[in-house]
Residue frames as a rotation matrix with the C-alpha (Angstrom) as fourth column:
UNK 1
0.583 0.813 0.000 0.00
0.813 -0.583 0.000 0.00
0.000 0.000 -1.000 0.00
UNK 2
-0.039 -0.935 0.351 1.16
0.845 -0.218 -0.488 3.11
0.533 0.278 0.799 -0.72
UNK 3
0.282 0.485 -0.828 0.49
0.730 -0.668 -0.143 5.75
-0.623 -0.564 -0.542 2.12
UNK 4
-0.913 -0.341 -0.225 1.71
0.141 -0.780 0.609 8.97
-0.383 0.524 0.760 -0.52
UNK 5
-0.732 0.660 0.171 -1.57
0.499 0.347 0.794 8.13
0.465 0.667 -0.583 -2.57
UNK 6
0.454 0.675 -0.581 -3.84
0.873 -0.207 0.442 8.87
0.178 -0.708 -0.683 1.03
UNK 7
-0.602 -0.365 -0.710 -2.25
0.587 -0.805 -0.084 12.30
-0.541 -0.468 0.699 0.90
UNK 8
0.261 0.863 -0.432 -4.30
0.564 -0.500 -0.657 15.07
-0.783 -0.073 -0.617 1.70
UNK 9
0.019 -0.193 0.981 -4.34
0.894 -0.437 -0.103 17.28
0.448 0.879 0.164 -2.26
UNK 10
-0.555 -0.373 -0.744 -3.36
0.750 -0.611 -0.253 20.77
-0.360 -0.698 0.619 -1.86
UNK 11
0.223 0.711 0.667 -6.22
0.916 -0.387 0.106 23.67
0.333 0.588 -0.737 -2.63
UNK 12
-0.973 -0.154 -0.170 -5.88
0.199 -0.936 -0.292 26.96
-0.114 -0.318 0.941 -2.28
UNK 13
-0.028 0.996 -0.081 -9.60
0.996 0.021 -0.088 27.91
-0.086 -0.083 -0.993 -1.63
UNK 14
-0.987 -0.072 0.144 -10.73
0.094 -0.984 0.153 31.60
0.131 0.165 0.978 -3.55
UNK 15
0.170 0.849 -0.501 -14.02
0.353 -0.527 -0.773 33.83
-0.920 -0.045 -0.389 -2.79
UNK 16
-0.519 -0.434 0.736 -14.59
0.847 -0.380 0.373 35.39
0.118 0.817 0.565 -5.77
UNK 17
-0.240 0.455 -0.857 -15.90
0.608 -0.618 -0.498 39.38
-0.756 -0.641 -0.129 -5.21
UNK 18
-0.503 0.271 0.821 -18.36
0.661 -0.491 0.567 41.60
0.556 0.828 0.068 -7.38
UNK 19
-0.870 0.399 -0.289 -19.95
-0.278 -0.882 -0.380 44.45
-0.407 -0.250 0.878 -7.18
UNK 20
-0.301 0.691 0.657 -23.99
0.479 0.705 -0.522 44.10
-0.824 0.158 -0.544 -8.15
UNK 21
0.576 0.667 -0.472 -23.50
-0.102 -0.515 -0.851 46.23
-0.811 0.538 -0.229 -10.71
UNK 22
0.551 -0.661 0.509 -20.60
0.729 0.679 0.092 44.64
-0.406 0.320 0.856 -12.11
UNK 23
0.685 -0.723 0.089 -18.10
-0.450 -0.516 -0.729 47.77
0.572 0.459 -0.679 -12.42
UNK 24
0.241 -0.425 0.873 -16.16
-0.966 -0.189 0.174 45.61
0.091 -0.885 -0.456 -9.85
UNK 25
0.805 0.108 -0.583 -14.66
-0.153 0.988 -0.028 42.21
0.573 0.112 0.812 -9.85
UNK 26
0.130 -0.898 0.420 -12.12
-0.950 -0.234 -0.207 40.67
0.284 -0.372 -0.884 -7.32
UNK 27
0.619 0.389 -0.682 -10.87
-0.059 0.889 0.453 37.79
0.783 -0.240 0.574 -5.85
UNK 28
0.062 -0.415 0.908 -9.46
-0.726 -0.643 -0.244 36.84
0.685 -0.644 -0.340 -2.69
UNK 29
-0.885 -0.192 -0.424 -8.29
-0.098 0.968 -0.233 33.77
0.455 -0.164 -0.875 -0.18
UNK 30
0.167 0.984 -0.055 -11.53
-0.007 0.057 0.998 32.38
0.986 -0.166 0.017 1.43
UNK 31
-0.775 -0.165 0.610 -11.89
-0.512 -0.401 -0.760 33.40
0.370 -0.901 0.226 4.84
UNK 32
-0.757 0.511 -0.408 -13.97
0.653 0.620 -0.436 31.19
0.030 -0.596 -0.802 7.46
UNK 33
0.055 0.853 -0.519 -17.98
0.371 -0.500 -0.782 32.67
-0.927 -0.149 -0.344 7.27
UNK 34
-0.632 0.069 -0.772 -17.78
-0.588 -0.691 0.420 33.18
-0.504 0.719 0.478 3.67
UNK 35
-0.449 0.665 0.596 -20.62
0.738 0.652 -0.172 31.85
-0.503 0.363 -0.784 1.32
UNK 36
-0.651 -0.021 0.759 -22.24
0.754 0.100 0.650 32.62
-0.090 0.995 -0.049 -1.75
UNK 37
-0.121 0.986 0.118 -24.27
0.706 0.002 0.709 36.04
0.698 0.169 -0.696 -1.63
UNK 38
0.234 0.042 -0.971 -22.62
0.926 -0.313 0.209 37.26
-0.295 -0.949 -0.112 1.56
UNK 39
0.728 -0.376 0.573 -22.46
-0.166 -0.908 -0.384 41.45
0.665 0.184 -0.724 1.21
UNK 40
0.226 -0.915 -0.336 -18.71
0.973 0.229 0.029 42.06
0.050 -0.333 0.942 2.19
UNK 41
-0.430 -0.427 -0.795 -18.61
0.552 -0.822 0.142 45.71
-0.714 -0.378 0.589 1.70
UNK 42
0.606 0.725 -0.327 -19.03
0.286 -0.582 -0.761 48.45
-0.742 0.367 -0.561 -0.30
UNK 43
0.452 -0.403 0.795 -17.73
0.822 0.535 -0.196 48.87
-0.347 0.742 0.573 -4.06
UNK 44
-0.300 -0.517 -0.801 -14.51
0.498 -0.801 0.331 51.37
-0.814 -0.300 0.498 -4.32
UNK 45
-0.351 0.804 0.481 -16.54
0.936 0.306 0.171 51.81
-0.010 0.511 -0.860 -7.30
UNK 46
-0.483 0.772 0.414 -19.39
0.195 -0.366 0.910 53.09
0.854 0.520 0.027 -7.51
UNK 47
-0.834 -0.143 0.533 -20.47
-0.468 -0.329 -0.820 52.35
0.293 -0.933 0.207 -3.79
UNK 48
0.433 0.820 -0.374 -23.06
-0.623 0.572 0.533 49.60
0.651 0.002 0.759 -4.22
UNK 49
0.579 0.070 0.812 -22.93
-0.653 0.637 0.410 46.69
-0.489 -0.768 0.414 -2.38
UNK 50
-0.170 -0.557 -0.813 -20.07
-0.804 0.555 -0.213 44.01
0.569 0.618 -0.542 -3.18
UNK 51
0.738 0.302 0.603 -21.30
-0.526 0.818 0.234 40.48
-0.422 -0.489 0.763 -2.40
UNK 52
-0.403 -0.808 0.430 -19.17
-0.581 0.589 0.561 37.28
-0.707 -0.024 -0.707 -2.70
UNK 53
0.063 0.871 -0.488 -20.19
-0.912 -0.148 -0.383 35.50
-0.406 0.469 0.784 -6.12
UNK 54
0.628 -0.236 -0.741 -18.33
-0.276 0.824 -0.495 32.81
0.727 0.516 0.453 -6.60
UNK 55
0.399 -0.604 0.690 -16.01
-0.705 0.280 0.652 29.86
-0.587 -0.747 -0.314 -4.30
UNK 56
0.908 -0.048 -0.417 -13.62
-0.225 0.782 -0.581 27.63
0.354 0.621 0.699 -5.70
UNK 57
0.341 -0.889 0.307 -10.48
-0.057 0.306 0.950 25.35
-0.938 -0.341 0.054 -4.74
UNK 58
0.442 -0.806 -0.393 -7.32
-0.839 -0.216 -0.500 25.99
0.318 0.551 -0.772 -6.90
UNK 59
0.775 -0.519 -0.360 -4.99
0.605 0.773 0.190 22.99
0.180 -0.365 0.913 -6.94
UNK 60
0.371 -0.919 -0.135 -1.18
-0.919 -0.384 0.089 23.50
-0.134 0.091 -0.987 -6.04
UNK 61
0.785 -0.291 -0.547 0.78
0.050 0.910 -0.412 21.27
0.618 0.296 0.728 -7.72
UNK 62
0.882 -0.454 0.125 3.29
0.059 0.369 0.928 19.65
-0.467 -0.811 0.352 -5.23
UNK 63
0.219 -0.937 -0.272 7.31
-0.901 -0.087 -0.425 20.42
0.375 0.339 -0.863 -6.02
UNK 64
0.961 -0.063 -0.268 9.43
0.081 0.995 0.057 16.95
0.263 -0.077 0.962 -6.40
């Protein structure tokens, strides 16, 4: 058996961040209490509301 295999994959987990009028797009590492929808602030914008629109895990590929 090979115990490498049962190793945990590395992700780098991103929030993506819009504005609801979309003059505004970021992204940023996910932070614990984020979820889809949450208002995070206001957009340096325009000054609407910037909610979190998108989560996703990035691999990192592992150096040999």
């Amino acid at each position: 058996m090979n115990p490498d295999k049962y190793d945990e994959v590395p992700y780098k987990y991103i929030s993506i961040i819009k504005c609801v009028s979309n003059d505004h797009t970021a992204d940023r590492e996910f932070q614990e209490g984020d979820f889809v929808g949450k208002v995070i602030g206001e957009c340096p914008k325009c000054g609407n509301k910037l909610v979190i629109d998108a989560i996703y895990a990035q691999y990192i590929a592992r150096k040999r």
